[in-house]
N, C-alpha and C positions, 0 to 999 in steps of 0.2 A: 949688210946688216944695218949702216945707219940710213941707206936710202929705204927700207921697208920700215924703219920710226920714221921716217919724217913721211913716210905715205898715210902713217896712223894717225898721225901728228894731225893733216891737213884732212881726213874723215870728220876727225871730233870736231874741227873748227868749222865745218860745213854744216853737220849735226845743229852744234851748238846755234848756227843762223838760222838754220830755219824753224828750231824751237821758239826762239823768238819770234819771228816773223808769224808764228801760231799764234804766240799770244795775244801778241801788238791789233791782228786781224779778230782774237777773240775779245777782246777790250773794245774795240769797237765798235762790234754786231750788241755790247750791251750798252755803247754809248744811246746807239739807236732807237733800240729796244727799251728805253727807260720813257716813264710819264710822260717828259716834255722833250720837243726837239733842241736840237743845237744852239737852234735861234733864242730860245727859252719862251714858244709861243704855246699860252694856254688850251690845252684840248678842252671842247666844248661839242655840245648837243644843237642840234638848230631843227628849227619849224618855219616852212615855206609857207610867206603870209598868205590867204587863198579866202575866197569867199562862199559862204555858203548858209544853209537857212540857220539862225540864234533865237532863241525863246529863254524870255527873262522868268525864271519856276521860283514859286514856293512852295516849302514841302512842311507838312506838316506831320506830327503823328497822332492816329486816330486807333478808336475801339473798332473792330469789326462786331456790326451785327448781323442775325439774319434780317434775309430781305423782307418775310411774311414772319409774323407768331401771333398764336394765340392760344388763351386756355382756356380746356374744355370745362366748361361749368355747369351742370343741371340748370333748368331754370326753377326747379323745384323742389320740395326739399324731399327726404326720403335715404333710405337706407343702399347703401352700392353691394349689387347681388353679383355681379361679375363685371373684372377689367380685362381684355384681352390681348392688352398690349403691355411692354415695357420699353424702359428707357431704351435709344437704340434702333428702335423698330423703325422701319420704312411702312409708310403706311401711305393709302391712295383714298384723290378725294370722295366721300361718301361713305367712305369701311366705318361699319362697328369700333369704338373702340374701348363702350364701358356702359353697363347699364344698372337702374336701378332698381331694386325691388318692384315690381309690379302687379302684386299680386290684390292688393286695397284700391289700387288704379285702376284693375279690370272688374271688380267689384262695384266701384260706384258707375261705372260706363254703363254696364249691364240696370243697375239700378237707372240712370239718366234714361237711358233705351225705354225702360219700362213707363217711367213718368211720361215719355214722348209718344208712348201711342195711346196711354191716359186721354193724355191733352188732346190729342185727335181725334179723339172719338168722341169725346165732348166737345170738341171745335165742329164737328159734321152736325152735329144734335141741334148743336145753338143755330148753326147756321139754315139749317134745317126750319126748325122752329121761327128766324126772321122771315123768310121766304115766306113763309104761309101767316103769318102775322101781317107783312107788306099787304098781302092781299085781301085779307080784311081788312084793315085800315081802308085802303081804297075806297071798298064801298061800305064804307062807314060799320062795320059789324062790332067793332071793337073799342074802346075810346083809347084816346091818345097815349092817356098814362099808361096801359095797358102794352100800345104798341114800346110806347118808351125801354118799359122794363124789358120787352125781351129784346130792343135794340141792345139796351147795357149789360145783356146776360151774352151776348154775339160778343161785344166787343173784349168783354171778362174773357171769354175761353181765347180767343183772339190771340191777348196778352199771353194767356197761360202759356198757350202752345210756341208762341217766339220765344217765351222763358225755358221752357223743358227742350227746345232746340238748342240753345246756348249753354243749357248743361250739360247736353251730350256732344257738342262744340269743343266744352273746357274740358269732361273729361278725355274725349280724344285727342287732344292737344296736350296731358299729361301724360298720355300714355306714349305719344310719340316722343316727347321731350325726355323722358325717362331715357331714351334711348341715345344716347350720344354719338356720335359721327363726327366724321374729319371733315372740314369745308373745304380742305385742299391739300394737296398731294404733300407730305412732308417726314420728315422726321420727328420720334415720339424723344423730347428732350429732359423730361423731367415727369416723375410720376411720384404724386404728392396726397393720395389714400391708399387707401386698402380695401379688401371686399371686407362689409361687415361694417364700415365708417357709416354712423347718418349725419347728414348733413343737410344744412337749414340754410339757406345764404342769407333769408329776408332775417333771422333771427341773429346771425354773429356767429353761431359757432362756428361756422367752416370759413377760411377763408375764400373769399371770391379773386383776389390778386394769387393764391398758391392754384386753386382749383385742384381740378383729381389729375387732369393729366395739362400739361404743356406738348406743343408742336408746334415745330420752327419749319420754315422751309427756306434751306440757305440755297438754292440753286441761282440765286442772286442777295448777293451779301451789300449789306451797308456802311459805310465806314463813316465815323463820326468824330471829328476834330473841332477843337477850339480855335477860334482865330482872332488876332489881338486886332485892335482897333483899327491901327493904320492900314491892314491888311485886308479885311473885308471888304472894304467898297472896292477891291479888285479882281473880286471872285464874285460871280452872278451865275443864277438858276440856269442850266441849262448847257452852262460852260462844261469842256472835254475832263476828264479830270484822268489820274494814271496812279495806279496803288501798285507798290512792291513790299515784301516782305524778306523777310531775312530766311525763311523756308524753302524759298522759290526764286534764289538770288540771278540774274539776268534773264529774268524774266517778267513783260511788265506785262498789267491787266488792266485794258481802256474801260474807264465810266462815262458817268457825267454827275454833276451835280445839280441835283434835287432839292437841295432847305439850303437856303442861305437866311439865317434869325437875325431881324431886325430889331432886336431888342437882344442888348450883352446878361451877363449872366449876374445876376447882383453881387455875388461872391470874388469872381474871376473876373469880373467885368471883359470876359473872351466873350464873342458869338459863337454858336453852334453853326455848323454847317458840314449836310451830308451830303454824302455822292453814294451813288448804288453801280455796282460790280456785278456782269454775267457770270456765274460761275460754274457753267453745266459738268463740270470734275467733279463737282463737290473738293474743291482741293481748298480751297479758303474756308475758315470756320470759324461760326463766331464766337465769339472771348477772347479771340487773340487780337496781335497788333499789326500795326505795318503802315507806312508811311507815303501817304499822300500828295499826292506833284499835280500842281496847278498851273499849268502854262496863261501868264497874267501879260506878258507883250511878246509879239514877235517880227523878224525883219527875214526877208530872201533874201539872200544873195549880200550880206554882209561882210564886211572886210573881219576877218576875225584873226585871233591870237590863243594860245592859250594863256590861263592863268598864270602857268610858271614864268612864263616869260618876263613878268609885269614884275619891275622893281620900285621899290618903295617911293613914293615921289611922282610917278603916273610918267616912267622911262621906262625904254624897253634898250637892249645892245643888241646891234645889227652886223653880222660877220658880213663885212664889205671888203675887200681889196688884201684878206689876210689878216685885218683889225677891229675889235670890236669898235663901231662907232653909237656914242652915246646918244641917244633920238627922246627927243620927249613926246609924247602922245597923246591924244584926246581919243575919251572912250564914250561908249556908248549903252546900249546892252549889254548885262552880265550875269552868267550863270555860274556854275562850279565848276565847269573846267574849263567854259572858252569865255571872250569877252569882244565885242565889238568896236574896233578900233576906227574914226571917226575921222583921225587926220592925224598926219606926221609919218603913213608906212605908207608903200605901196602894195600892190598884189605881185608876188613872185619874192619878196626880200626874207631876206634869212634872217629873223631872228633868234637867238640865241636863250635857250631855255633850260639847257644845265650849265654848270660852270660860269654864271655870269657872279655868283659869289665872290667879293674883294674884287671882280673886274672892273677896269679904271678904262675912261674911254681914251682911244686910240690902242691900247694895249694890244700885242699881235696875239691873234690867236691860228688856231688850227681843227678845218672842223674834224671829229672825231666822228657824228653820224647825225644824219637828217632822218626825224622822228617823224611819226604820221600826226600826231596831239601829243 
């Protein structure tokens, strides 16, 4: 009896160790497992210094327009008998797309016509009549004043008939301009009469800035930014330019720039300066916005960093030997995310671009992950 207790005896006492020996072993899978090592070495992010091409951008934000507009205007005035288009419409160059009453325009044509073979038939008559006047003259049949007058009566129907040519001229040039046409392929963006409007340009009452109809063609869009002082004589005609938009986020659309205005703005004292965008989607539209990047210096094969890296003071901390070591830096180029480092790093060293927050040089760290930027 007491040798089976004291066998129970020495179970629990065995039990009881290796519960312990559980825990002792679980306490220290969470020594491990916590933020920082043993050592008390800070975990940090690192970026392998490396070289490769840096362009110093300014970006600016601009109006997109379209690339073509213009508004269809009569040259004449008269009342609008039919529009065939609306807002919206796709339209190609040469289409109808709005005409004026033409029914007083084919009336005076026909009238013009008539005056025109007037005039011809009394230009044949006069000329007629010099011909055989020449030749008496000649041999003397007739006296001079005689020939004179019907020289001046030649020259009178002459005139007439270049005048009644230029009326039937003006009116078939009414009559075509009555007719309105698209000069190139675009979209119908604004429709600013109605049939039944008459309209006078020479007189005021229609506007000639609204017209009957507007048409844009954005298959190449404009974008138009102000640019402060300091910054214009770094942008010139003909330079690359790269528009993104908040619509169409990673993804960019190469220009170039077109107007760089040499005279500021008397209000903003900014310059204007456009670039023009291929845009065969039609995916860019004007009235909207989107911002502008100007590549103004660039370098190959440059030592670079990122920006996080760069602590206040123009230092960067370098994970060497297990220890953030403190480096000061000369930079060079600089964008928004990387910067061109000039002297003080090598190519291949690790600098440190999270965790350098409160880090003290020498302080041990531990790298936690090396990032691509």
């Amino acid at each position: 009896m007491n040798k089976t207790r004291i066998v129970r005896t020495l179970t629990l006492v065995a039990l009881a160790a290796l519960v312990a020996a559980g825990v002792s072993c679980n306490s220290g899978k969470q020594t491990a497992g916590s933020g920082q090592d043993s050592a008390g070495s800070a975990p940090v992010k690192v970026f392998k210094v490396r070289t490769e091409r840096i362009a110093e951008k300014l970006t600016y934000t601009g109006t997109l327009e379209a690339g073509r507009e213009v508004t269809i205007t009569p040259e004449i005035a008269g009342k609008i008998a039919r529009i065939y288009v609306d807002e919206g419409d796709r339209v190609g160059a040469g289409d109808v797309l709005a005409e004026l009453d033409t029914e007083s325009t084919r009336l005076q044509l026909k009238q013009a016509e008539a005056a025109l073979a007037a005039a011809e038939a009394n230009f044949k008559d006069a000329r007629k009549n010099r011909e055989r006047m020449d030749k008496l003259f000649e041999e003397n049949a007739v006296s001079a004043t005689q020939h004179e007058k019907v020289q001046l009566a030649y020259e009178a129907a002459a005139a007439q008939l270049d005048q009644a040519r230029a009326a039937v001229d003006l009116a078939r040039h009414a009559l075509d301009v009555s007719i309105m046409k698209a000069p190139f392929s675009g979209v119908i963006s604004a429709r600013n009469a109605k049939v039944g409007d008459v309209i006078n340009p020479m007189m005021g009452s229609f506007s000639p800035t609204s017209g009957v109809l507007k048409l844009v063609d954005y298959s190449r869009v404009k974008a138009v930014v102000a640019v402060t002082q300091s910054d214009v004589a770094r942008i010139r005609k003909g330079q690359e330019a790269i528009l993104r938009t908040g619509v169409y986020q990673g993804r960019d659309f190469l220009g170039r720039v077109t107007v760089v205005n040499l005279a500021a703005d008397p209000t903003s004292k900014k310059f204007r300066v456009e670039a023009i965008f291929d845009n065969p989607e039609l995916l860019l539209r004007p009235g909207t916005f989107g911002d502008v990047i100007f590549e103004v210096r660039t370098k190959d094969n440059a030592l670079v960093v990122p920006q996080a890296a760069l602590v206040e003071g123009g230092f960067v901390y370098v994970a060497e030997g297990g220890r953030a070591v403190r480096r000061q830096v000369a930079l060079g180029i600089q964008n928004t995310n990387i910067v061109e480092v000039t002297g003080g790093l090598r190519e291949g060293e690790l600098v440190v671009v999270e965790g350098q927050v409160g880090l003290e040089d020498g302080a041990p760290v531990v790298i936690k992950e090396e990032v691509a930027r």
